[in-house]
N, CA and C atoms as an extended XYZ file, in Angstrom:
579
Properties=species:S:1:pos:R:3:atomname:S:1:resname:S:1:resid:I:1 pbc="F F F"
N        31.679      -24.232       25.054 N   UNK     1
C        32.115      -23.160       24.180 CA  UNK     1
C        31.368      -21.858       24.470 C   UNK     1
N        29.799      -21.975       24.726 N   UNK     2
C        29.421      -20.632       25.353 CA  UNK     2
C        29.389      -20.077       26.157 C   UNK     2
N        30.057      -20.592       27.196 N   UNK     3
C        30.720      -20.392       28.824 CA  UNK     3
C        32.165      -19.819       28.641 C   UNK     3
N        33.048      -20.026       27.381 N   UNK     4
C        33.806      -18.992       26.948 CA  UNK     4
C        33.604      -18.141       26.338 C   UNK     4
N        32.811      -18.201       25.660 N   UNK     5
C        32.685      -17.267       24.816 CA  UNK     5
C        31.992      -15.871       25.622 C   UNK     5
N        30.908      -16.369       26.899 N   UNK     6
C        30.679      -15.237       27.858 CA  UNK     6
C        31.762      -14.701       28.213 C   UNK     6
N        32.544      -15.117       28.584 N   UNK     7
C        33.965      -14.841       29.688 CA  UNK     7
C        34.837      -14.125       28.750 C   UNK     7
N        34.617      -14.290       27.593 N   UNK     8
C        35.743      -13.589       26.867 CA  UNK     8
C        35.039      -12.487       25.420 C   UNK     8
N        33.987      -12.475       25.496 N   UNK     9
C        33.395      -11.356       25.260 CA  UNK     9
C        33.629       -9.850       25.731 C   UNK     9
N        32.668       -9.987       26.882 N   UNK    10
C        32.592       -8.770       27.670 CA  UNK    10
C        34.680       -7.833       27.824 C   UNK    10
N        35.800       -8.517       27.514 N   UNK    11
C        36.952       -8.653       27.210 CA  UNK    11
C        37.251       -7.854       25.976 C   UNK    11
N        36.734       -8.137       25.510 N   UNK    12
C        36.875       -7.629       24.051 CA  UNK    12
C        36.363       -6.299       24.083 C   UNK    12
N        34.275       -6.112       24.716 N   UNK    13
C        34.375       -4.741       24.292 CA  UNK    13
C        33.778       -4.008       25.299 C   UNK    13
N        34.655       -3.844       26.448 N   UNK    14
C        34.032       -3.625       27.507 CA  UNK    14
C        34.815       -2.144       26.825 C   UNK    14
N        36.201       -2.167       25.975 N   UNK    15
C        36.536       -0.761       25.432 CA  UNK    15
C        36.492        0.002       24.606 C   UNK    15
N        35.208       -0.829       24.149 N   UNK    16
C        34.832        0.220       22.552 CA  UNK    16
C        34.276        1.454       23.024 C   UNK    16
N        33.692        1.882       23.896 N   UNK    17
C        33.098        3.134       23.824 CA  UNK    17
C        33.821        3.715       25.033 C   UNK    17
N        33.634        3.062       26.939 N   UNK    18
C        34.239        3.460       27.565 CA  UNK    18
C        35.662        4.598       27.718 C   UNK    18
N        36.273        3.701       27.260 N   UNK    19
C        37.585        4.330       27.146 CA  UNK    19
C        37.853        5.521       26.563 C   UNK    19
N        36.707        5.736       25.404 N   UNK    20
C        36.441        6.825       24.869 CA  UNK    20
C        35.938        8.084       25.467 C   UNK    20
N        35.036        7.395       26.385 N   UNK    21
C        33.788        8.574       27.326 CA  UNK    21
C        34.884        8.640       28.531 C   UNK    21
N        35.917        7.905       28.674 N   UNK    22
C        36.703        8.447       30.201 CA  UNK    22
C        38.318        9.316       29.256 C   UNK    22
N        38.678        9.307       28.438 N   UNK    23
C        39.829       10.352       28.087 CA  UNK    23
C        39.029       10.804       26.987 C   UNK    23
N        37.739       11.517       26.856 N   UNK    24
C        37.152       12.525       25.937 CA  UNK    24
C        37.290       12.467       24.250 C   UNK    24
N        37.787       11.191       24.065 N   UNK    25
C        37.612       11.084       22.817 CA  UNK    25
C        37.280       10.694       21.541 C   UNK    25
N        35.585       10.398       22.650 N   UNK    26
C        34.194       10.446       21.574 CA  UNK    26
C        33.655       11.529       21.547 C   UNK    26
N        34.208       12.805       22.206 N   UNK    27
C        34.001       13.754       21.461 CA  UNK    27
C        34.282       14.149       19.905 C   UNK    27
N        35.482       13.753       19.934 N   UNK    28
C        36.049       13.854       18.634 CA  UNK    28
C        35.270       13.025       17.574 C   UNK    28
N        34.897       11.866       17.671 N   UNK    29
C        33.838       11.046       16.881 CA  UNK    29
C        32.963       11.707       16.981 C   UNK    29
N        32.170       12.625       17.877 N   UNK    30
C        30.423       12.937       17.803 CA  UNK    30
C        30.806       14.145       16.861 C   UNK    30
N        32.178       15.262       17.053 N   UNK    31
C        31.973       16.036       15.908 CA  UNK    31
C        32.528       16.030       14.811 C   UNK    31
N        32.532       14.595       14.439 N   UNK    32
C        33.128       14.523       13.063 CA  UNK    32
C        32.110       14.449       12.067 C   UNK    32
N        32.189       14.566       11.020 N   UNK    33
C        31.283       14.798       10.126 CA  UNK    33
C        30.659       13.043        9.893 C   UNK    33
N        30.809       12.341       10.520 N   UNK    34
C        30.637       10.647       10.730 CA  UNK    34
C        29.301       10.952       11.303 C   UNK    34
N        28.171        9.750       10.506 N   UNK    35
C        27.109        9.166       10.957 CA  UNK    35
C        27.348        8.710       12.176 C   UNK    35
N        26.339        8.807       13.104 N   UNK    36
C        26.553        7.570       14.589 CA  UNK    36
C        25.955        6.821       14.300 C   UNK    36
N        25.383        6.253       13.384 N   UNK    37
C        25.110        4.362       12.713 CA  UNK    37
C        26.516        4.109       12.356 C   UNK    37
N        27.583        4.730       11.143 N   UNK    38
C        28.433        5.104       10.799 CA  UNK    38
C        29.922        4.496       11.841 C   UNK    38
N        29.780        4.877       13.359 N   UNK    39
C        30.563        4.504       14.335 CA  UNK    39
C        30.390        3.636       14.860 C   UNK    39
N        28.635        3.179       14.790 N   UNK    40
C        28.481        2.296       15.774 CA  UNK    40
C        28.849        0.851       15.248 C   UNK    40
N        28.058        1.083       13.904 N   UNK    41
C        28.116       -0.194       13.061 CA  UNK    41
C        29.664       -0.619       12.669 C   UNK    41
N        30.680        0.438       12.519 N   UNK    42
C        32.056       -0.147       12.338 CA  UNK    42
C        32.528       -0.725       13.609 C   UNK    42
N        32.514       -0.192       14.426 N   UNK    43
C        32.792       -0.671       16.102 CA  UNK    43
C        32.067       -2.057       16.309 C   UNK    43
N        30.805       -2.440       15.857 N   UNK    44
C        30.132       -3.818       15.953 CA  UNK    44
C        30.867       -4.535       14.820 C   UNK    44
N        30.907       -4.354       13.673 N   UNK    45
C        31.593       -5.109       12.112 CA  UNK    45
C        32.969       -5.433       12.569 C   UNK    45
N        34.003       -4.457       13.345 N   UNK    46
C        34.857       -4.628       13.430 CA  UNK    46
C        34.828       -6.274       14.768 C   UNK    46
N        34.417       -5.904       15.780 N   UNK    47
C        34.421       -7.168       16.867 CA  UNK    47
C        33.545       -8.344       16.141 C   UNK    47
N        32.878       -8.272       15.290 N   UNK    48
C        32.102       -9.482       14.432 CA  UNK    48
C        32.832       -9.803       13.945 C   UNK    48
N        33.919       -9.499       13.286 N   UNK    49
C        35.627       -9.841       12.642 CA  UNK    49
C        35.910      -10.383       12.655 C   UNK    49
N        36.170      -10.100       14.608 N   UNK    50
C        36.819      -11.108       15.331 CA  UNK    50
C        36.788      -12.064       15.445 C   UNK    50
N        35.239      -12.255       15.804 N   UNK    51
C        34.050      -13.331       16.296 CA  UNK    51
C        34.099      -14.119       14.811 C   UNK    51
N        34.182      -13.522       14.201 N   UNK    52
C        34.251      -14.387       12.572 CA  UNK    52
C        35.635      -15.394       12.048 C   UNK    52
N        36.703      -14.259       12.569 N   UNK    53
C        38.079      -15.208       12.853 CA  UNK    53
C        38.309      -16.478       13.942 C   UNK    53
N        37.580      -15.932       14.750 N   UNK    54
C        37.392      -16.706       16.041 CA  UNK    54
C        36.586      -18.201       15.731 C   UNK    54
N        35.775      -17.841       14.882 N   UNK    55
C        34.535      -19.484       14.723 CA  UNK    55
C        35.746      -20.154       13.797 C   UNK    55
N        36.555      -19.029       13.041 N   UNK    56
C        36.762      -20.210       12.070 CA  UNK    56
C        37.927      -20.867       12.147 C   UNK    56
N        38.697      -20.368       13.228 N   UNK    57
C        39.793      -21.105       14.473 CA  UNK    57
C        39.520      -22.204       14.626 C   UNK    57
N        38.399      -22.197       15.325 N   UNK    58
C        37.575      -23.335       15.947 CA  UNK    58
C        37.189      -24.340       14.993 C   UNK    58
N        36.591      -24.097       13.910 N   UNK    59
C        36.242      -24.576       13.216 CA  UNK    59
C        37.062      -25.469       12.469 C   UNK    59
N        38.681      -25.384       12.512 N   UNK    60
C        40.056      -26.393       11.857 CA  UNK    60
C        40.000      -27.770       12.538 C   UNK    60
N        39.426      -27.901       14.122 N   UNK    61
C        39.329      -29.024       14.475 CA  UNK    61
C        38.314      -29.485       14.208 C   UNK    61
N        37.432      -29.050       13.683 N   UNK    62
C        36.151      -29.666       13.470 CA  UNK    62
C        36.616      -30.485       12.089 C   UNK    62
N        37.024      -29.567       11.137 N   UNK    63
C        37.644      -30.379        9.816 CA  UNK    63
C        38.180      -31.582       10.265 C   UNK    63
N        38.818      -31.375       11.100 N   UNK    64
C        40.016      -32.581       11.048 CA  UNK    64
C        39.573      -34.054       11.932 C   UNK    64
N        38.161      -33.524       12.630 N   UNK    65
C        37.297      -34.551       13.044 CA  UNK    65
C        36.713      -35.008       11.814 C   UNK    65
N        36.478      -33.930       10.987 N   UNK    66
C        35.751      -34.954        9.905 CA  UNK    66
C        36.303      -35.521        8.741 C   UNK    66
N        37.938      -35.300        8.975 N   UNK    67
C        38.106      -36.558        7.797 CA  UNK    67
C        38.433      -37.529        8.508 C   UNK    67
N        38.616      -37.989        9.859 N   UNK    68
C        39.027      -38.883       10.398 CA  UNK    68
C        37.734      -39.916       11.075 C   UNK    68
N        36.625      -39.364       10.717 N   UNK    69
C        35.762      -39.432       11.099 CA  UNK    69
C        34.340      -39.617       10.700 C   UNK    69
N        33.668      -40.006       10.883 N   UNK    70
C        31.654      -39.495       10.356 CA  UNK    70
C        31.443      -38.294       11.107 C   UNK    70
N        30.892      -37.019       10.592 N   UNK    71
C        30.456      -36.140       11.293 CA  UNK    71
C        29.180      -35.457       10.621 C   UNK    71
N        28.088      -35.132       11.456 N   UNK    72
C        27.099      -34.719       10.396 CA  UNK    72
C        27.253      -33.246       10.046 C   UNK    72
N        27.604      -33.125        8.594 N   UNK    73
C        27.951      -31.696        8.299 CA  UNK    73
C        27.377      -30.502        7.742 C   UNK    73
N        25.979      -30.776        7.992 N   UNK    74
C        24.886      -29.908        8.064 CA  UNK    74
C        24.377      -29.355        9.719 C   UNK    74
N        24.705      -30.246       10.430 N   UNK    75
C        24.453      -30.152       12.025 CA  UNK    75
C        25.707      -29.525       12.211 C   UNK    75
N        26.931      -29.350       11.971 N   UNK    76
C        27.921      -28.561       12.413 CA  UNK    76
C        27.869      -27.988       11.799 C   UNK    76
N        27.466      -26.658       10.916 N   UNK    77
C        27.768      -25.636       10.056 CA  UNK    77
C        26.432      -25.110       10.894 C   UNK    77
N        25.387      -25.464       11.176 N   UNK    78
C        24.210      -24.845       12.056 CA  UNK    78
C        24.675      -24.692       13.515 C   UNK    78
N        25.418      -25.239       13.720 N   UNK    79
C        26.265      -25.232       15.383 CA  UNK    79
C        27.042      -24.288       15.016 C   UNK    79
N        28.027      -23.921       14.409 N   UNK    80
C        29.093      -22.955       14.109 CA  UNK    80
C        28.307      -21.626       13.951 C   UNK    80
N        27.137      -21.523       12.851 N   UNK    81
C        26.332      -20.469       12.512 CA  UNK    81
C        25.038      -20.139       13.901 C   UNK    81
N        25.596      -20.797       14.702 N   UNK    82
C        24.452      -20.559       15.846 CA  UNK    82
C        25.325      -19.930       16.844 C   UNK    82
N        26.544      -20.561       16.946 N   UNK    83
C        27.958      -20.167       17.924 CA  UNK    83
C        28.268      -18.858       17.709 C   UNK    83
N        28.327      -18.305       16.349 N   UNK    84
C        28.787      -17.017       15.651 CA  UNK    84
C        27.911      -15.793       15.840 C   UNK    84
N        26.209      -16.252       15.328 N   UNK    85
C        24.760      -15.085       16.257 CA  UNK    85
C        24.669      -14.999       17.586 C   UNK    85
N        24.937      -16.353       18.529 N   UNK    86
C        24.922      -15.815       19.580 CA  UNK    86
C        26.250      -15.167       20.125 C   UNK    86
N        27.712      -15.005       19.348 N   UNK    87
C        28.385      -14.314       19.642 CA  UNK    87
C        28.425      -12.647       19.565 C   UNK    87
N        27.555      -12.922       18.163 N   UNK    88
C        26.975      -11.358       17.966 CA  UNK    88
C        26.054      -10.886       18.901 C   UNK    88
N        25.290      -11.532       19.578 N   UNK    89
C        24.465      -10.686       20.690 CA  UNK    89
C        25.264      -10.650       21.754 C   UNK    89
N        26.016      -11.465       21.986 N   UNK    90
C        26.935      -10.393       23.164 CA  UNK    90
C        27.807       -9.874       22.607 C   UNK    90
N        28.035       -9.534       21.586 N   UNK    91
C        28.920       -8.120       21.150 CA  UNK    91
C        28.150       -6.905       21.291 C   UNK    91
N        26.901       -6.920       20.676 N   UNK    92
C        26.395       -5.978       20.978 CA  UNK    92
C        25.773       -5.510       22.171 C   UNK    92
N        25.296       -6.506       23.089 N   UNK    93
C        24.855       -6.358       24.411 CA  UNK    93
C        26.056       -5.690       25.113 C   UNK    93
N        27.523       -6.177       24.858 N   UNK    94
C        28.566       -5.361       25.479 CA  UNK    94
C        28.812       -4.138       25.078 C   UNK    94
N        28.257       -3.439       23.843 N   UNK    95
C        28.768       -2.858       23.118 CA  UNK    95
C        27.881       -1.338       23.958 C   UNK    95
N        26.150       -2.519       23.991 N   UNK    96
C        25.576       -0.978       24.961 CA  UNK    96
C        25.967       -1.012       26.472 C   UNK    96
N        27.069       -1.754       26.773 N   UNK    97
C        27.130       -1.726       28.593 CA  UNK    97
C        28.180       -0.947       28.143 C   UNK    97
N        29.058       -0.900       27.497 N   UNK    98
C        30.243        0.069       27.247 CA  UNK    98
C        30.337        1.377       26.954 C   UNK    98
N        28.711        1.408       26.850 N   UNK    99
C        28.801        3.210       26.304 CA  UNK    99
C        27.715        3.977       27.695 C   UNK    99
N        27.385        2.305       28.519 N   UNK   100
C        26.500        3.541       29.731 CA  UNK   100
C        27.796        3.790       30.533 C   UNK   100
N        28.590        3.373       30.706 N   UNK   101
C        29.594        3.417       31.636 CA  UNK   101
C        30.770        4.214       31.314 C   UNK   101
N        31.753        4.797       32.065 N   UNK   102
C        33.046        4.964       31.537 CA  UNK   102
C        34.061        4.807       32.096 C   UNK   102
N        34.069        3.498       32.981 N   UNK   103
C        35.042        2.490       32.996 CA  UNK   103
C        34.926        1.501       32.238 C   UNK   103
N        35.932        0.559       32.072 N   UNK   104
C        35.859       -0.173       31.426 CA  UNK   104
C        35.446       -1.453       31.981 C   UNK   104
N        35.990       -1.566       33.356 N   UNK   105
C        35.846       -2.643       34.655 CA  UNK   105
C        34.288       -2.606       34.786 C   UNK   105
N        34.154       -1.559       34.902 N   UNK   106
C        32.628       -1.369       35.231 CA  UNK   106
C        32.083       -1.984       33.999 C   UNK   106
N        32.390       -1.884       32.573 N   UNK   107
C        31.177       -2.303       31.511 CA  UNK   107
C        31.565       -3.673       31.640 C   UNK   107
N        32.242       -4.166       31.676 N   UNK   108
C        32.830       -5.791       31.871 CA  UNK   108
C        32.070       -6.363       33.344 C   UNK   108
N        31.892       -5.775       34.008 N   UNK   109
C        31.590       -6.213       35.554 CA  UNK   109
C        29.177       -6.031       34.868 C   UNK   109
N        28.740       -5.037       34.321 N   UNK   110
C        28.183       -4.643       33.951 CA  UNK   110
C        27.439       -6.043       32.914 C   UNK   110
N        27.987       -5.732       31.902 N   UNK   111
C        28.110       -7.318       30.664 CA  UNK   111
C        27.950       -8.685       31.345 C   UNK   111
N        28.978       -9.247       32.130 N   UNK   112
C        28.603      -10.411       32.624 CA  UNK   112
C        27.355      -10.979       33.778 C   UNK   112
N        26.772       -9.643       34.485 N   UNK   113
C        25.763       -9.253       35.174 CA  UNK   113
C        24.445       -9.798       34.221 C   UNK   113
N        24.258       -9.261       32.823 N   UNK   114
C        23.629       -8.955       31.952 CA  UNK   114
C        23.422      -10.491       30.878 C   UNK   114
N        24.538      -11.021       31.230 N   UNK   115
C        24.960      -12.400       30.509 CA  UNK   115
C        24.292      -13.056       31.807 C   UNK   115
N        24.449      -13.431       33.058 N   UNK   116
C        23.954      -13.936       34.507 CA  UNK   116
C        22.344      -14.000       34.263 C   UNK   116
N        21.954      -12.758       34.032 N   UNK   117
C        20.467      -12.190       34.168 CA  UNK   117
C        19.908      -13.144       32.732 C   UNK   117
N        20.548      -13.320       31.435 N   UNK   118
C        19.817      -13.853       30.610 CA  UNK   118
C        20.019      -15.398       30.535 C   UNK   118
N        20.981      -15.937       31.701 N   UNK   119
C        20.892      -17.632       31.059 CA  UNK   119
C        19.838      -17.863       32.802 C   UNK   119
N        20.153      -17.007       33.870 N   UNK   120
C        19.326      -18.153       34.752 CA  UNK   120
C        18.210      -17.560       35.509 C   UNK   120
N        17.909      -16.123       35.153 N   UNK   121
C        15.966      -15.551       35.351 CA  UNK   121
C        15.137      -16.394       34.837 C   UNK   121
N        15.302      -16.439       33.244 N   UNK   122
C        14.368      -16.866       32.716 CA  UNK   122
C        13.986      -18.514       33.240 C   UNK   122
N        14.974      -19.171       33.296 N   UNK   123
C        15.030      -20.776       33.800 CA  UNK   123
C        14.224      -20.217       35.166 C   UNK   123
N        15.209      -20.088       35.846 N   UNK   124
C        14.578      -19.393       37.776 CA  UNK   124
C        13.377      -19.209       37.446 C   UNK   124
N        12.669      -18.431       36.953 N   UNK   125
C        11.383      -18.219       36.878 CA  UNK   125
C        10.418      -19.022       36.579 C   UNK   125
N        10.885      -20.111       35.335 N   UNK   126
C        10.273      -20.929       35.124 CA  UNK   126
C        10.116      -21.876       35.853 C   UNK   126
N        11.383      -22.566       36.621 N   UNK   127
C        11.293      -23.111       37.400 CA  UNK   127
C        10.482      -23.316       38.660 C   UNK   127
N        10.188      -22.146       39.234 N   UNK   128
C         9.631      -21.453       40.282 CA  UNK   128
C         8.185      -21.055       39.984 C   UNK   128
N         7.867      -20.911       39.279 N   UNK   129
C         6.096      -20.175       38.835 CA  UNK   129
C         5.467      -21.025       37.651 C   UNK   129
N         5.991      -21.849       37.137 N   UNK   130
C         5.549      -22.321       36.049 CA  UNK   130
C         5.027      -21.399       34.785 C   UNK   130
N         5.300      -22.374       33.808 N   UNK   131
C         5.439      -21.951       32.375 CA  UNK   131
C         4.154      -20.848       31.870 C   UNK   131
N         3.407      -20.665       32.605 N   UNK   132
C         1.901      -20.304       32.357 CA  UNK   132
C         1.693      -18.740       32.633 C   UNK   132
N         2.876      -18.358       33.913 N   UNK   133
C         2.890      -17.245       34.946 CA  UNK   133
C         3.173      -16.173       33.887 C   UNK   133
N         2.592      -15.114       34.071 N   UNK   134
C         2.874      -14.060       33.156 CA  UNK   134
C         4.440      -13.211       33.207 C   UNK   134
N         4.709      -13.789       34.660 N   UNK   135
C         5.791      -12.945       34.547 CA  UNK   135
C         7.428      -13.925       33.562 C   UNK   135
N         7.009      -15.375       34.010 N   UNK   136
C         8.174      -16.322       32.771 CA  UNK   136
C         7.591      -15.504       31.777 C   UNK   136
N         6.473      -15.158       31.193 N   UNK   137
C         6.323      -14.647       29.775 CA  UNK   137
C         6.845      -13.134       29.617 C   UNK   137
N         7.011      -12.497       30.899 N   UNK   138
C         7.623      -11.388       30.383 CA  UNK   138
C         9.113      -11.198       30.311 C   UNK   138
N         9.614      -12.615       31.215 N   UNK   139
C        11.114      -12.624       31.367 CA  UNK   139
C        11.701      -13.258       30.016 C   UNK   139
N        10.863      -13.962       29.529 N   UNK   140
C        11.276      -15.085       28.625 CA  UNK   140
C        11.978      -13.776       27.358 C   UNK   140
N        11.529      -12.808       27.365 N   UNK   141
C        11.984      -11.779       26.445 CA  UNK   141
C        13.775      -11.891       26.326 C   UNK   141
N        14.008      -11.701       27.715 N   UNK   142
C        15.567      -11.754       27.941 CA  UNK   142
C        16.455      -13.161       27.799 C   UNK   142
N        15.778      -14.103       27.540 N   UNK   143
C        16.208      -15.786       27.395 CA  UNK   143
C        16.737      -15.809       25.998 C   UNK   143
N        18.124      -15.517       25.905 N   UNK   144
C        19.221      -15.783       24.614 CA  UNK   144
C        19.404      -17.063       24.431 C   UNK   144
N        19.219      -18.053       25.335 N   UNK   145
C        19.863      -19.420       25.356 CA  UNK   145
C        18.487      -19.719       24.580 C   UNK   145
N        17.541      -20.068       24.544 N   UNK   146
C        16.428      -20.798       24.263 CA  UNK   146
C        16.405      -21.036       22.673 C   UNK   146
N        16.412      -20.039       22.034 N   UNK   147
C        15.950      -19.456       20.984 CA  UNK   147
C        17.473      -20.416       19.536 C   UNK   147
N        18.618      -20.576       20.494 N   UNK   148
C        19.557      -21.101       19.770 CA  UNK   148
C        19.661      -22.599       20.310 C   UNK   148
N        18.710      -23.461       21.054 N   UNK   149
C        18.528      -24.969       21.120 CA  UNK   149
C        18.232      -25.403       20.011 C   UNK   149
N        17.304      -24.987       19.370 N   UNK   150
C        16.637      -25.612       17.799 CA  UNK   150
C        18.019      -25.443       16.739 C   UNK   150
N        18.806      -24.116       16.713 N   UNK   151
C        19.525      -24.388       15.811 CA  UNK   151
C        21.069      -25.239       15.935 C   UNK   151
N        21.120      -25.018       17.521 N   UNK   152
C        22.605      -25.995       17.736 CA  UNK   152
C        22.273      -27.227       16.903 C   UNK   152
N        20.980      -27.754       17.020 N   UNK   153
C        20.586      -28.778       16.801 CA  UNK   153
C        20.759      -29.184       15.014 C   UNK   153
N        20.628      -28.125       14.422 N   UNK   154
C        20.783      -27.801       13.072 CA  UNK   154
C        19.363      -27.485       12.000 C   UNK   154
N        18.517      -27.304       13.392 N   UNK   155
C        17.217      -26.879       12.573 CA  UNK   155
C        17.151      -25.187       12.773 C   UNK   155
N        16.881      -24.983       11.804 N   UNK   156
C        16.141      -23.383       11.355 CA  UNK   156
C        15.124      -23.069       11.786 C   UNK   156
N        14.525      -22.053       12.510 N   UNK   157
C        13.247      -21.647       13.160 CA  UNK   157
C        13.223      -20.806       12.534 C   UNK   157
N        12.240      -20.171       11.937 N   UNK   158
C        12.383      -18.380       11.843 CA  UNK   158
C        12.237      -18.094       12.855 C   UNK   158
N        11.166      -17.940       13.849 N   UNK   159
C        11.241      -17.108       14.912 CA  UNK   159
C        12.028      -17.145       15.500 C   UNK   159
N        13.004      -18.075       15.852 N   UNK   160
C        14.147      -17.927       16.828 CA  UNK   160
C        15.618      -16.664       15.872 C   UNK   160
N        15.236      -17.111       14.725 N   UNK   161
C        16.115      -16.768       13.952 CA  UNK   161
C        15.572      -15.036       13.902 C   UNK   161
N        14.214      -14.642       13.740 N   UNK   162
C        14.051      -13.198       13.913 CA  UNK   162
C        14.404      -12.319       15.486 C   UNK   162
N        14.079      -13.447       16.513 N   UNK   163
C        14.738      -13.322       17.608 CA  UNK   163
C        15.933      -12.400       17.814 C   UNK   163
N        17.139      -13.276       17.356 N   UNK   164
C        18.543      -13.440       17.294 CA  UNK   164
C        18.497      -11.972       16.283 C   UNK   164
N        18.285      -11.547       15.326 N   UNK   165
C        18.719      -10.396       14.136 CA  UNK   165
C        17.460       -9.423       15.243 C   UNK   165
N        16.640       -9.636       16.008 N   UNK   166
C        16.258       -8.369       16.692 CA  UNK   166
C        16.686       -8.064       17.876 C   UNK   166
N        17.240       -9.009       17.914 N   UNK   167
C        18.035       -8.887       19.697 CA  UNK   167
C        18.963       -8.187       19.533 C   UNK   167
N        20.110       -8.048       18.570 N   UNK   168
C        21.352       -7.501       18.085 CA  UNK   168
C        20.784       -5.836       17.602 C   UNK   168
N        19.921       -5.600       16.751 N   UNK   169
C        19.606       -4.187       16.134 CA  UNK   169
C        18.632       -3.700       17.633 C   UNK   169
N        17.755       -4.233       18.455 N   UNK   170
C        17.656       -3.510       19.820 CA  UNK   170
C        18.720       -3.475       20.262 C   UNK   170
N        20.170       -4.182       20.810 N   UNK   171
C        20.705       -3.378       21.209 CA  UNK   171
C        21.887       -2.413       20.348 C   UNK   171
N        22.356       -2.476       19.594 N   UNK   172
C        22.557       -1.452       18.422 CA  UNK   172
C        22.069       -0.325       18.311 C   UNK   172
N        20.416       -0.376       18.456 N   UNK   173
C        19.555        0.992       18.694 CA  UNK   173
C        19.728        1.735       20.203 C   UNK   173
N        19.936        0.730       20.979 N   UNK   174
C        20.078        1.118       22.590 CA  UNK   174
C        21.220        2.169       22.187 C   UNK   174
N        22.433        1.608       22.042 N   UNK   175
C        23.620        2.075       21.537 CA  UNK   175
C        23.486        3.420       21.311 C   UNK   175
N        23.029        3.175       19.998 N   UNK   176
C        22.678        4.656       18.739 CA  UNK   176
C        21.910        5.513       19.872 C   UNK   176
N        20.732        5.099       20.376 N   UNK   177
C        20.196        6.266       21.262 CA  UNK   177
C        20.999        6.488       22.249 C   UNK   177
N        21.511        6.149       23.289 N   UNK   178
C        22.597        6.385       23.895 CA  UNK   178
C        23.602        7.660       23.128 C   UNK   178
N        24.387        7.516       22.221 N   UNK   179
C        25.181        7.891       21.451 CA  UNK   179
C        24.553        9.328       20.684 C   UNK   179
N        23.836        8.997       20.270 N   UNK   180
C        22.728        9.853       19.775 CA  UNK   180
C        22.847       11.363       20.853 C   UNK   180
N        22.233       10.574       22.494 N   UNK   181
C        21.602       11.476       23.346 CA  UNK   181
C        22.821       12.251       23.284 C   UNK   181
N        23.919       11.825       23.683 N   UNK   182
C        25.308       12.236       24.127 CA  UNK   182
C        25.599       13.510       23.041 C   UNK   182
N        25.487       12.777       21.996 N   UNK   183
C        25.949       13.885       20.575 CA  UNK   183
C        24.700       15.008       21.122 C   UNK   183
N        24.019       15.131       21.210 N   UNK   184
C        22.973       16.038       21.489 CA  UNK   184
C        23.303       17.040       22.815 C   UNK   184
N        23.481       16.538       23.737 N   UNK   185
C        23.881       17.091       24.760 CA  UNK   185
C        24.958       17.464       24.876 C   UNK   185
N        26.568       17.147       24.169 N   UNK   186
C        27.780       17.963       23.375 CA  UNK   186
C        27.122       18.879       22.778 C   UNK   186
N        26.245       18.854       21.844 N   UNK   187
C        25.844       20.619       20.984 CA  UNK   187
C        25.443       21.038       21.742 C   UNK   187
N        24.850       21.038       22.961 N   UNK   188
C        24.041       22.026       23.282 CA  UNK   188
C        24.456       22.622       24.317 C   UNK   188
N        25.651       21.535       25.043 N   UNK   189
C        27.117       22.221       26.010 CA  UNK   189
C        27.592       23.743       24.677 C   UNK   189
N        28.036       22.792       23.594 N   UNK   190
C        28.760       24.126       22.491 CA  UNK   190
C        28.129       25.067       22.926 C   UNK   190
N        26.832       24.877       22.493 N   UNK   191
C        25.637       26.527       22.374 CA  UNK   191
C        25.829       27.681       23.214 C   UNK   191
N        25.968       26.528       24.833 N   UNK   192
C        26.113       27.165       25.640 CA  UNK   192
C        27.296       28.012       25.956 C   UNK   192
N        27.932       27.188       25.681 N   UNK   193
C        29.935       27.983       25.816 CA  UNK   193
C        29.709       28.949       24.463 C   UNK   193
């Protein structure tokens, strides 16, 4: 399921911002009287929607395993709620490849690069230098997969769990500064004209 869910992510929002920055019309958003938390956060709420319609698709066969069935249903509601955060970090991880770029091919080609880099550095590295090497400890930063083993499982970590809600608002902030810079550098094109 998270081998689709890569593949069909970066799909979804390789055109939230792109498309905007290649026919000029996030200009029109930067001078609207709209917050850029305001844009960014509806543009993320809105594809979390999705991702929210999407688990709970999924989630009809799971029902129907469990009346036909034993299923442990505290371990699948932590699998579903683990399926759904890590869908949210690649919404938002796509969300900042979509606004450095302004193709759309490119933020999609960009995103799955970015998805590549976080399931097999951190392993590669470990693999290769052992667990001890400073640099697994500096890669391990970028390791999305790790942090959601404990909860597929149906246990709660906090730290994995502060992980996951800081992984999403860094890139959100990436975003916003991005977005931010842009709005900044539109006024000061105005000034100039």
């Amino acid at each position: 399921m998270l081998i689709v869910l890569l593949f069909l992510i970066p799909l979804l929002t390789m055109r939230s911002f792109s498309e905007e920055k290649k026919y000029k019309t996030d200009q029109l958003l930067l001078t609207a009287p709209v917050n850029i938390w305001s844009i960014i956060l509806g543009k993320f709420l809105a594809m979390v929607t999705m991702m929210a319609i999407a688990t709970l698709v999924i989630s009809i066969g799971t029902l129907l395993l469990a009346v036909y069935g034993n299923l442990p249903v505290a371990e699948t509601i932590m699998a579903f709620i683990a399926f759904f955060l890590y869908g949210c970090i690649c919404i938002a991880i796509g969300m900042f490849m979509s606004y450095v770029t302004g193709n759309q091919f490119i933020a999609a080609i960009l995103t799955y690069g970015f998805y590549i880099f976080m399931i097999l550095v951190p392993s590669f590295c470990q693999l290769l230098l052992g667990m001890d090497h400073w640099i697994v400890k500096a890669v391990s930063i970028f390791d999305a997969i790790t942090p959601f083993n404990m909860l597929f499982s149906g246990i709660i970590v906090v730290t994995d769990m502060v992980y996951v809600f800081s992984a999403i608002f860094v890139m959100l902030f990436l975003t916003w500064f991005m977005v931010g810079k842009n709005s900044f550098q539109l006024t000061n094109d105005g000034k100039k004209n």
